[in-house]
C-alpha positions in Angstrom: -38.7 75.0 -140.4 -41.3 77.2 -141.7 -44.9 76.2 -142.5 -46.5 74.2 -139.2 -49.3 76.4 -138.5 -50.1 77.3 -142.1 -50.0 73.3 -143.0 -52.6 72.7 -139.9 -55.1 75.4 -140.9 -55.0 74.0 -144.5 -56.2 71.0 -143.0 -58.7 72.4 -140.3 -56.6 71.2 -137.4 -55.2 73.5 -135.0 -51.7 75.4 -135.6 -50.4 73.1 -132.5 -51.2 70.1 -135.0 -49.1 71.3 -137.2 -45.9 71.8 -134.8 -46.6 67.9 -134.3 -46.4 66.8 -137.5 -43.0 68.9 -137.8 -41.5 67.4 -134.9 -41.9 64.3 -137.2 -40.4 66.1 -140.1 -37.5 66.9 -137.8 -36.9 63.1 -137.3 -36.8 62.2 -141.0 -34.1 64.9 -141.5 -32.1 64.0 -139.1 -32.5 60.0 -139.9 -31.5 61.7 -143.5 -28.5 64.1 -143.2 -25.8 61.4 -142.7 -26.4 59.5 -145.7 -26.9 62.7 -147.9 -23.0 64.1 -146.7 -24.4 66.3 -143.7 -21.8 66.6 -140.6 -23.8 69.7 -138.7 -27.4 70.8 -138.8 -29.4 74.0 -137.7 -33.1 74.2 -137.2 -34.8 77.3 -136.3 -37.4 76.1 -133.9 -38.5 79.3 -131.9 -37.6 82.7 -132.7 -36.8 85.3 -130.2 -39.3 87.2 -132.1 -41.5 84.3 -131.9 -42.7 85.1 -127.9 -44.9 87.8 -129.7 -47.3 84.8 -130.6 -50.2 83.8 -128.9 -49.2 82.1 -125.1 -51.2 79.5 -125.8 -49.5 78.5 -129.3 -46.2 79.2 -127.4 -47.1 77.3 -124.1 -47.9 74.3 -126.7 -44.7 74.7 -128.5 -42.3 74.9 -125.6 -43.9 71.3 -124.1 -43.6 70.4 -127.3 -39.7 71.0 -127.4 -39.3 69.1 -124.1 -41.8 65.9 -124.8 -38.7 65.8 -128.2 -36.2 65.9 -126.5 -37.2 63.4 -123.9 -38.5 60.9 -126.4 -35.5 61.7 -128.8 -32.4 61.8 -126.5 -31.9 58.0 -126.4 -32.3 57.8 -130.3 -29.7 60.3 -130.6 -27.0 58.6 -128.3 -27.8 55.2 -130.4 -27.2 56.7 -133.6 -24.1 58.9 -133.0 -26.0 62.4 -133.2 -25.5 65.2 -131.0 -27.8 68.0 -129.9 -26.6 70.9 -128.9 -28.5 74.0 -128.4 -28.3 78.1 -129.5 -30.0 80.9 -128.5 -31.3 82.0 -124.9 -32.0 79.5 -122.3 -32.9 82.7 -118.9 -36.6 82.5 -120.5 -37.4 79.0 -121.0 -38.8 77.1 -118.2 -37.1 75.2 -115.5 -37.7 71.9 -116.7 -37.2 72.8 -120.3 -33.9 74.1 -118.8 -32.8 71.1 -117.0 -33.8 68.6 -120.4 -32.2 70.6 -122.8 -29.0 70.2 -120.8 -29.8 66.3 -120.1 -30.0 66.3 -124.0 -26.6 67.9 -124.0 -24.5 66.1 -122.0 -26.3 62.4 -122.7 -25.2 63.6 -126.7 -21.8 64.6 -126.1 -20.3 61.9 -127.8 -22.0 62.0 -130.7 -19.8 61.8 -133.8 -22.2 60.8 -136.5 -24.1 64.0 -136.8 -24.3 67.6 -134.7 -27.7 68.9 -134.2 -28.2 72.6 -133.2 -31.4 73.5 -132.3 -31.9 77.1 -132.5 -34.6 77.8 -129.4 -35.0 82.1 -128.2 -32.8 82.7 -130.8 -32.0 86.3 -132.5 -29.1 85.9 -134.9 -29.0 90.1 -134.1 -28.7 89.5 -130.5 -25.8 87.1 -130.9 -24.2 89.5 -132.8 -24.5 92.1 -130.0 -23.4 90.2 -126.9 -20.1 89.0 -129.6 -19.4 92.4 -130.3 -19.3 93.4 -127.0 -16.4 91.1 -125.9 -14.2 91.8 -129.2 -10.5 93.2 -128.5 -9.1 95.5 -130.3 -7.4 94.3 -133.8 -10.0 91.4 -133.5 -10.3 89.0 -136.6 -13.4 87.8 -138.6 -11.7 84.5 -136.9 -12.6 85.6 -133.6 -15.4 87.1 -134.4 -17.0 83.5 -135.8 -15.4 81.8 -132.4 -17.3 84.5 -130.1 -20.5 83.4 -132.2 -19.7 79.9 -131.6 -21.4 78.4 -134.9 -19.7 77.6 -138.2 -20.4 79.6 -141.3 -23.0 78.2 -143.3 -22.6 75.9 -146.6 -26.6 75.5 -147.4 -29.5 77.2 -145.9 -32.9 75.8 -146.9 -36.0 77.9 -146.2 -39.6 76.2 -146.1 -43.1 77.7 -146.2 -42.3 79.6 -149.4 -41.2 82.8 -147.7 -37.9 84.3 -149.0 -35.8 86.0 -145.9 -33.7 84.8 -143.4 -35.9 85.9 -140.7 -32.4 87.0 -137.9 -31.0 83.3 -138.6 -27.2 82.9 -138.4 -26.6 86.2 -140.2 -23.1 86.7 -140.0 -22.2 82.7 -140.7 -24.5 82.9 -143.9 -22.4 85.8 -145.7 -21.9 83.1 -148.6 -24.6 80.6 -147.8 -26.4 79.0 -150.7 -30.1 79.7 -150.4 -33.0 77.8 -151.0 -36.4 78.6 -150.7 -39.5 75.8 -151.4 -42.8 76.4 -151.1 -43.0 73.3 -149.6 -44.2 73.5 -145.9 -42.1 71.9 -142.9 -44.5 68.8 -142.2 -44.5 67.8 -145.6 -40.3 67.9 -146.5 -38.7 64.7 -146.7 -35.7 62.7 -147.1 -35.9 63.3 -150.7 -36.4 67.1 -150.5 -33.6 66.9 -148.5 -31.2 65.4 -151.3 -32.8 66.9 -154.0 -31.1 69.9 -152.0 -28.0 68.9 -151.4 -28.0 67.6 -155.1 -28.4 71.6 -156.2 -25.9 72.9 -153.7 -23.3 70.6 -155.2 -24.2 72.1 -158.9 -23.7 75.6 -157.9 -20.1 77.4 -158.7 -19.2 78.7 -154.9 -16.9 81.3 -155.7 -16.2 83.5 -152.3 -16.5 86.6 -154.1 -12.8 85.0 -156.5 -13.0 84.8 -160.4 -12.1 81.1 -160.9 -9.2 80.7 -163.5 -11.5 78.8 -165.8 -13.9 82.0 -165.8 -11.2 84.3 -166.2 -9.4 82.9 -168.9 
C-alpha cells in the first residue's frame, strides 16, 4: 500500500492526510476482493523498518490503525471477513494491543474473506524466529507452517516502486508481480480486477515446461 505520503504532498496536505485517504482505499479493496475471486488478502501497513520515520508521522499512523479497526470490526463481522494480524505486536501500544486482538476474536468466524494486516512486520525477521525452531530433516512444508502465511498467488505493488521491500519473501518465491504507478489512495475496485484479469493471463509454470511448450 505504497504511495500515502507522496499522494498528500502532491496535493499540499500533510503525509498523515494521505494515510486517511488510504485507510479508505483499504475499504474499497476489501468491499472488492470477494467478487473479483479473492479468498485471503495481505496489506503491508507499517514496516518494521518503518519505526525509522518521523514519531510524529508514526504516532499518527498507529491511532490511525486503531480508529480502523474500531470503526471497521463490526463491518467485518457483517460481511463474513476476517482480520487477522502479522508481524510484531511487543512494540505497539497497549490499547492498540488490546483492539487488534478484539478485531481478532470478534472476526473469527469470518468465512467470506481473510484479511492479514501486516503491522511491525519484517518478512527477514519472520524468517529468523522460523528457522530457529526447524528440526532436523525439516520440509519446505514446515517451513511455510512455522511462517504461518500461505504462499503468494499475486502481489501488487503501488507507488511505482519496483521491490518487495522484506514482504512475505519466502511465500512469494513464485508470486506474480505487479507494479503501478498508481498511488494507494487513488487504486480502486477496478485497479483491483484489472489485476486479477492479468494474473489469470499469465502461464504459471513452477519452474515445469508445460507439455504444450515442450512438444
Amino acid at each position: 500500500m505504497d504511495g500515502n505520503g507522496r499522494w498528500a504532498q502532491a496535493r499540499g496536505l500533510p503525509r498523515v492526510a494521505g494515510h486517511r485517504a488510504g485507510a479508505d482505499a483499504v475499504r474499497r479493496v476489501v468491499e472488492s476482493a470477494p467478487d473479483a475471486g479473492i479468498a485471503a488478502l495481505t496489506l503491508y501497513s507499517f514496516s518494521s523498518d518503518n519505526w525509522q520515520r518521523p514519531a510524529a508521522e508514526v504516532k499518527a499512523l498507529m491511532s490511525l490503525f486503531q480508529s480502523y479497526l474500531r470503526m471497521e470490526t463490526s463491518r467485518c463481522v457483517a460481511e463474513g471477513v476476517r482480520i487477522r494480524m502479522i508481524g510484531r505486536r511487543d512494540r505497539l501500544s497497549p490499547a492498540l494491543q488490546k483492539a487488534v486482538a478484539a478485531s481478532e476474536a470478534l472476526t473469527a468466524g469470518g468465512r467470506t474473506l481473510e484479511v492479514r494486516i501486516a503491522i511491525d512486520y519484517s518478512s527477514r525477521d519472520a524468517i529468523l524466529r522460523a528457522a530457529g525452531k526447524l528440526r532436523k530433516g525439516a520440509t519446505r512444508e514446515d517451513f511455510s507452517r512455522l511462517l504461518g502465511a500461505p504462499d503468494v498467488d499475486l502481489l501488487i505493488r503501488t507507488g511505482g516502486e519496483q521491490r518487495l521491500s522484506d514482504f512475505l519473501l519466502w511465500e512469494s518465491a513464485y508470486a506474480e508481480l505487479m507494479f503501478t504507478k498508481k498511488m494507494w489512495p487513488d487504486f480502486g475496485k477496478a485497479d483491483l480486477e484489472e489485476a486479477v484479469a492479468e494474473y489469470y493471463c499469465r502461464e504459471r509454470r513452477f519452474g515445469r515446461v508445460l507439455e504444450a511448450a515442450a512438444g
